[in-house]
C-alpha positions in Angstrom: -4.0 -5.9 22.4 -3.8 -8.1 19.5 -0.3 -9.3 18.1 0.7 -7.3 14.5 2.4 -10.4 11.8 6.3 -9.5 11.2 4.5 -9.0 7.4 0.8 -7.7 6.8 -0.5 -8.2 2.9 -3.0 -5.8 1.5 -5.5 -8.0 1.9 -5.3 -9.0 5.8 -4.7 -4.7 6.2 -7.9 -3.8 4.2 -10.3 -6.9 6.3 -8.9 -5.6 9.4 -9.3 -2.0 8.6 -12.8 -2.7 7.2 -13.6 -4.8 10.4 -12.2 -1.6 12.7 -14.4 0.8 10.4 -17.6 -0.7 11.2 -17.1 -1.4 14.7 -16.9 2.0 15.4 -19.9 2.7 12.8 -18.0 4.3 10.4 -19.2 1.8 7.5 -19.0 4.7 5.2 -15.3 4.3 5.2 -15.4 0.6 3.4 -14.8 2.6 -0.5 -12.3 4.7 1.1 -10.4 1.7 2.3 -10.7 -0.1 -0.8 -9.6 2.2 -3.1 -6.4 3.2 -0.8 -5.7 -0.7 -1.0 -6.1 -0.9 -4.5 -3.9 2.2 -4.9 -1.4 0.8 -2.6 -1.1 -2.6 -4.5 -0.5 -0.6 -7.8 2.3 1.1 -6.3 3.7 -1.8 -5.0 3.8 -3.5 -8.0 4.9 -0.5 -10.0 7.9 -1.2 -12.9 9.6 1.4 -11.1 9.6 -0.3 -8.0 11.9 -3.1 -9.2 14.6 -2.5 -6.4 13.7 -1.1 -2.9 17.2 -1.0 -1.9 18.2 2.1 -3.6 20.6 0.3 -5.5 19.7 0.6 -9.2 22.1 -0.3 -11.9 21.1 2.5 -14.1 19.8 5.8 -12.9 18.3 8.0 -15.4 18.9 11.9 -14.9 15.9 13.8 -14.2 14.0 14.9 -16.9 14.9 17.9 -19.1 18.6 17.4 -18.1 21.7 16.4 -20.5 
């Protein structure tokens, strides 16, 4: 069994997963994988993303509330 990095980038996921896909002849899956690591990388880098902590300084009610 291969060893798993204490941190994987999007990039190193996506080759590996790619690699894994077509091994098993599931090529087909290569546009799949690409747009979930595409989609993954947006959300990562998301403004609203700016503290993964849960510890904002301001929290804005939920919309429609006052």
């Amino acid at each position: 069994m291969t060893e798993v990095p204490d941190a994987v980038t999007i990039k190193s996921w996506l080759d590996s997963a790619t690699q894994d896909a077509e091994r098993r002849g599931l090529a087909s899956l290569r546009p799949l994988l690409e747009t979930l690591a595409r989609a993954t990388s947006a959300l990562r880098s998301a403004d609203w993303n700016f503290d993964a902590t849960g510890e904002a300084d301001h929290v804005a009610p939920p919309a429609g509330t006052n």
